[in-house]
C-alpha distance (Angstrom), angle and dihedral (degrees) to the residues before:
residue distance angle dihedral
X1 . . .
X2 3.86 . .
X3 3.36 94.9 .
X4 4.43 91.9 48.9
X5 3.72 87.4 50.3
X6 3.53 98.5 56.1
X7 3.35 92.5 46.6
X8 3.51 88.4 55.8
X9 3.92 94.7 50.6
X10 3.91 90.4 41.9
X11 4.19 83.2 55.2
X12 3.96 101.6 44.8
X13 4.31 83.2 40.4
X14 3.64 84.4 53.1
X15 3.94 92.3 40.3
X16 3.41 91.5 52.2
X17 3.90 97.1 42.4
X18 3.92 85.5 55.0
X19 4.06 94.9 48.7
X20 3.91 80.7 52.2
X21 3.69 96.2 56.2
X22 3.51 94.0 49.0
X23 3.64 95.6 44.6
X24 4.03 87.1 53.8
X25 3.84 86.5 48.1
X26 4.05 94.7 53.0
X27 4.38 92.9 41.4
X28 3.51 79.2 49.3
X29 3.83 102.8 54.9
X30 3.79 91.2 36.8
X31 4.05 89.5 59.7
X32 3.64 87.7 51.9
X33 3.96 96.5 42.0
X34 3.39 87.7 49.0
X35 3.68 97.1 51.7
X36 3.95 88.2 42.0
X37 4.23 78.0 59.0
X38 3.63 86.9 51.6
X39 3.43 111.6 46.7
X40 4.44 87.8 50.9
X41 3.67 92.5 48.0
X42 3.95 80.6 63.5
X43 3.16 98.1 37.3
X44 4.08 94.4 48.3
X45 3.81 80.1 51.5
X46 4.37 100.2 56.8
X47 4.06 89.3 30.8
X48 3.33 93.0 50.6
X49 4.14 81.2 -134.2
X50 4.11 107.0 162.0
X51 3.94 85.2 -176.4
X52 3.62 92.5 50.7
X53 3.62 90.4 59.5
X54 3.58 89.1 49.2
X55 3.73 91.9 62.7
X56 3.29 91.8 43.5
X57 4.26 92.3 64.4
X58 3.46 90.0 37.5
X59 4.06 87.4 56.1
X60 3.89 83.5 41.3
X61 3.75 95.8 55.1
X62 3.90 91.9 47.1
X63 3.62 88.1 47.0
X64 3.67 89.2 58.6
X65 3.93 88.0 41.8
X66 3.80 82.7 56.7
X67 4.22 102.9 49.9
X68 4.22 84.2 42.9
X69 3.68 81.5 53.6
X70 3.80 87.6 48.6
X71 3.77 99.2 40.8
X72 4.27 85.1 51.6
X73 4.05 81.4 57.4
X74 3.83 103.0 48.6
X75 4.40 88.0 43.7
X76 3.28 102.2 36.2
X77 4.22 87.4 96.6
X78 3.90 87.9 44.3
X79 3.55 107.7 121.9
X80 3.73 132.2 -135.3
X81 3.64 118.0 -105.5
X82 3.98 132.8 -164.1
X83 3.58 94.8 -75.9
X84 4.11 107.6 26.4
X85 4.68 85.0 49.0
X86 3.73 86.5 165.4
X87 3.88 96.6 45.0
X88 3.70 128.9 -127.2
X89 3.93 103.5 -59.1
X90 4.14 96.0 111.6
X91 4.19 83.6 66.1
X92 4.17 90.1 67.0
X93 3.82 85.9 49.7
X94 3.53 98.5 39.9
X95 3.68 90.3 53.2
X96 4.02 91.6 36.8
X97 4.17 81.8 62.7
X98 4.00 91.1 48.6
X99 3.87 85.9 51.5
X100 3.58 94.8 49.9
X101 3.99 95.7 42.1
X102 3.54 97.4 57.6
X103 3.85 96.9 43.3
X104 3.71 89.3 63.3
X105 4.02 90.3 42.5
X106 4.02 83.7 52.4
X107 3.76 93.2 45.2
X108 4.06 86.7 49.1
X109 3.77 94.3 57.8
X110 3.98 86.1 42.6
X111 3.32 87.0 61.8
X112 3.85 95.9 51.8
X113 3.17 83.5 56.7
X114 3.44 113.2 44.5
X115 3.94 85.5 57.8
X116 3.36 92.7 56.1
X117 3.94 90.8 56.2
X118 4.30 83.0 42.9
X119 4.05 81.2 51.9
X120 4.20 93.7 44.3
X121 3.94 118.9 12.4
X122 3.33 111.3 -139.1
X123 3.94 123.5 -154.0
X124 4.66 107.5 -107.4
X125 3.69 117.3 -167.0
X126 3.65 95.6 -123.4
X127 3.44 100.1 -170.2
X128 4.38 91.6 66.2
X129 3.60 84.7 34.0
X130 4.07 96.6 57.7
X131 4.02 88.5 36.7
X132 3.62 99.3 61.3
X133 4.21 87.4 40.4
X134 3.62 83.5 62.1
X135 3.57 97.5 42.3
X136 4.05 88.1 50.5
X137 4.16 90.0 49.8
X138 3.99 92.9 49.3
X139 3.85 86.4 51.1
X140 3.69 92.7 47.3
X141 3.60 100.7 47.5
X142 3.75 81.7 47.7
X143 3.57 97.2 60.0
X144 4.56 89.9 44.9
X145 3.92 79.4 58.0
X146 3.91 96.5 48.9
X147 4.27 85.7 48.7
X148 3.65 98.8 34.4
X149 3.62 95.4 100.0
X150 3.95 99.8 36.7
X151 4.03 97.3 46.6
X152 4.10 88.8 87.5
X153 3.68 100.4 54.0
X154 4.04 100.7 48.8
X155 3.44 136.7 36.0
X156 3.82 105.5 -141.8
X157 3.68 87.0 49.6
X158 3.64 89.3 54.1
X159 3.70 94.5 52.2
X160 3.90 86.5 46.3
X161 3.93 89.8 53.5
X162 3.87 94.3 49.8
X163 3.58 101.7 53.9
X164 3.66 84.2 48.3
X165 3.53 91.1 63.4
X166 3.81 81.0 55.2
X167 3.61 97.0 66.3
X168 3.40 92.7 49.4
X169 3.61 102.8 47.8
X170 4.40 83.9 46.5
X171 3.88 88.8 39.9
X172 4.23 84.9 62.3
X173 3.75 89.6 45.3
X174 4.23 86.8 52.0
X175 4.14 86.6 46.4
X176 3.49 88.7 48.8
X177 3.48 102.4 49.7
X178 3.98 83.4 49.4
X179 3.29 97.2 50.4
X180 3.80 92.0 59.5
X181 3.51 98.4 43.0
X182 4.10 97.4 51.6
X183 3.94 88.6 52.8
X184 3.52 103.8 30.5
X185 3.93 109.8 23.9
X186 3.72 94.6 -125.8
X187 3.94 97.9 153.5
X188 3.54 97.4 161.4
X189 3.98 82.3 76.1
X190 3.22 92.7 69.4
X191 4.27 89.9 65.3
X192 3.66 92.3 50.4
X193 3.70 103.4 46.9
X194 4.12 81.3 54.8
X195 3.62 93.6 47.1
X196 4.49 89.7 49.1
X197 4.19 87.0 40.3
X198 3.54 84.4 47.8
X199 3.83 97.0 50.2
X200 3.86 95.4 39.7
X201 3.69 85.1 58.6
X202 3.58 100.1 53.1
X203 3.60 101.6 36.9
X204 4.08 81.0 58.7
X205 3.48 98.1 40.2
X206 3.97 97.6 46.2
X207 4.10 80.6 65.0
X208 3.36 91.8 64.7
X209 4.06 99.0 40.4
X210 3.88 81.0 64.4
X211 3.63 102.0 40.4
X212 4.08 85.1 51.9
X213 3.85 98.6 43.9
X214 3.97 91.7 50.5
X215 3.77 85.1 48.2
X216 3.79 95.8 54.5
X217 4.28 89.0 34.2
X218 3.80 80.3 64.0
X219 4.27 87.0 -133.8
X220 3.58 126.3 153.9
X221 3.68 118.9 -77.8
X222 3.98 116.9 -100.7
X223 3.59 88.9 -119.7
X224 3.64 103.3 45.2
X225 3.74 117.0 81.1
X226 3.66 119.5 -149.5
X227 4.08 96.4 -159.8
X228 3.49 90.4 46.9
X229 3.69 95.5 52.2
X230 4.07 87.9 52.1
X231 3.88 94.6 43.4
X232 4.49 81.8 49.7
X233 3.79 88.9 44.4
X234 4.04 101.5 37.3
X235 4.02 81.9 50.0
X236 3.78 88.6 74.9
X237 4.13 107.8 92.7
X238 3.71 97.2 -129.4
X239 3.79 94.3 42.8
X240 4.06 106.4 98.3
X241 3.99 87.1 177.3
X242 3.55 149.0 -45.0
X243 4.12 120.4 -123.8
X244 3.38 146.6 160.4
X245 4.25 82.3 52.2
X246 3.91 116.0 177.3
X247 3.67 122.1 174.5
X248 3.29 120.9 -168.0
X249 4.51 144.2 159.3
X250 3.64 121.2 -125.3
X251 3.48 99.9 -166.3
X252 4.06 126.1 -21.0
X253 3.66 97.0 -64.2
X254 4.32 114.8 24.1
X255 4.10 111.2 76.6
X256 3.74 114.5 -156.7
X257 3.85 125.6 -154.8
X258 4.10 130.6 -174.5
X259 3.99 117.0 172.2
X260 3.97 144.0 138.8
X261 3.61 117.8 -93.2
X262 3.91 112.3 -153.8
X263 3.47 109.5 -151.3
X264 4.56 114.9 -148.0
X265 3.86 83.9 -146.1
X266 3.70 143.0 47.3
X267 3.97 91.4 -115.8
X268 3.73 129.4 -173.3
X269 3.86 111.8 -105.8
X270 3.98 91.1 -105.8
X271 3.94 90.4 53.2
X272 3.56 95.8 49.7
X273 3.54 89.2 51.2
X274 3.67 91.5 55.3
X275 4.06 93.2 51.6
X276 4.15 82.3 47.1
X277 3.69 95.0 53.4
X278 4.46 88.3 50.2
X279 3.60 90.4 47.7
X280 4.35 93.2 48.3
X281 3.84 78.3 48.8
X282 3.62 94.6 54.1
X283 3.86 89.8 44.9
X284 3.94 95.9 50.5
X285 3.63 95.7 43.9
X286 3.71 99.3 42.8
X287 3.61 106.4 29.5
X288 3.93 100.5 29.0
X289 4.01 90.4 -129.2
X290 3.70 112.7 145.5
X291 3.98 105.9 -178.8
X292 4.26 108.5 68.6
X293 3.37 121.3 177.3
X294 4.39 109.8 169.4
X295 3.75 115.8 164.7
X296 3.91 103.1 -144.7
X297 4.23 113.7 -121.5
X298 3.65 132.8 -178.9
X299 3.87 107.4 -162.2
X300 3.81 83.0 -9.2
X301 4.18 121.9 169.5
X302 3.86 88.1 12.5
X303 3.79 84.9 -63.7
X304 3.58 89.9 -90.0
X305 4.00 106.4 171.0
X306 4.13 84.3 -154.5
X307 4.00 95.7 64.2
X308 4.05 90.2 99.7
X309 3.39 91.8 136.9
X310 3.45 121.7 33.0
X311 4.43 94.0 -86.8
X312 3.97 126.5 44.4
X313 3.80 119.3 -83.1
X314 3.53 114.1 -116.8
């Protein structure tokens, strides 16, 4: 017994002590981000560079996507209390839905602006302008090296990496664009490469502004499928039917599920609870939903087949 509980300790210390590194990693690349975010606001500003700006929210709204990220890994141990029962998950996706609302707002007002410059070209110092670009890629592909080996073994992490890659990819865009207009005066670059930043960002960010509002709507994950999960359930020979079925995501990872479970038979408590623990096993290793809650019924709800939902179907 010793010997098992130190092994225990010596794997939660070393748990821990891993959770720590990669916290250190992500606080780390969201300093730098958020200096890279910094230094092309400026930048934008003496250049004159509208696209240079444009990286610079986009590496501000992954920055943010980063410390939510980073936030998710210092709380995720925070336990629920008498009035937060559920925790403090919803606050990562509440602020994950600020993020992505004011990109797009930003990327609006780019794009008032950017036709403006379409409208009246205005001169861009492209040699400041293609400096800090480069300075913004070298600190990108910086941070991709610090998360390369991490993004495999958690998901936030993952997420951080990828819009990493992002930046980079809209940071070579930016150096393009200034590489064209120091040598060849072609200012009117400078609009487009805002308006295609500006469009990469939202088309990625409206993703999100889903995934978060279906979170918070409580509805059923894209992937889940309610009739399957009855068909998988009902399939099970003392299962009459299952009803009053809500599916629903906590956060971006844990699945939740509460239904009725009508039972064929008038079983004995321990017997039902046998035919409850194969049907939470069919739920968790079909469906990938971890938190089951199914109030037991025999003859239950009129034993209406129809009550899916929580009211008849008409």
């Amino acid at each position: 017994m010793k010997t098992d509980k130190k092994t225990s300790c010596y794997k939660h210390h070393h748990h821990s002590h891993t959770e720590n590194a990669r916290g250190k990693k992500l606080l780390w690349v969201t300093l730098l981000n958020f200096s890279i975010s910094l230094v092309q606001v400026a930048g934008g500003i003496l250049s004159n560079s509208l696209s240079l700006i444009s990286d610079a929210v986009h590496n501000l709204g992954d920055t943010s996507a980063i410390f939510i990220a980073f936030l998710a890994g210092k709380h995720a141990d925070k336990k629920p209390d008498a009035r937060k029962t559920f925790g403090y998950k919803r606050a990562e996706i509440l602020a994950a839905l600020f993020n992505a609302v004011a990109l797009i707002v930003i990327c609006i007002f780019l794009f008032a602006e950017a036709y403006e410059r379409f409208k009246n070209p205005q001169a861009i110092k492209g040699g400041i302008m293609l400096s800090v670009a480069v300075f913004g890629l070298s600190a990108n592909l910086i941070s991709v090296l610090v998360l390369q080996k991490e993004k495999s073994r958690n998901l936030n992490i993952r997420a951080a990496y990828l819009h990493l890659l992002g930046d980079t990819l809209s940071s070579v865009a930016v150096i393009a664009g200034g590489i064209a207009i120091l040598f060849w005066q072609v200012y009117w670059l400078d609009p487009l490469v805002t308006v295609a930043v500006g469009i990469y960002i939202i088309y990625h960010t409206w993703g999100l502004v889903r995934q978060t509002v279906d979170i918070l709507m409580q509805a059923t994950p894209r992937h889940i499928d309610i009739q399957e999960i009855k068909q998988s359930v009902e399939a099970l020979s003392q299962v009459e039917n299952i009803h009053h079925l809500h599916v629903w995501q906590m956060d971006d990872e844990q699945i939740h599920l509460e239904a009725h479970l009508n039972m064929r038979n008038d079983l004995s408590l321990s017997e039902a609870q046998t035919i409850r623990h194969q049907v939470e096993t069919v739920l968790r290793d079909q469906f990938g939903i971890s938190h089951i809650t199914l109030q037991i019924e025999y003859k239950g709800c009129g034993n209406n087949n129809d009550l899916i939902f929580g009211r008849d179907k008409k």
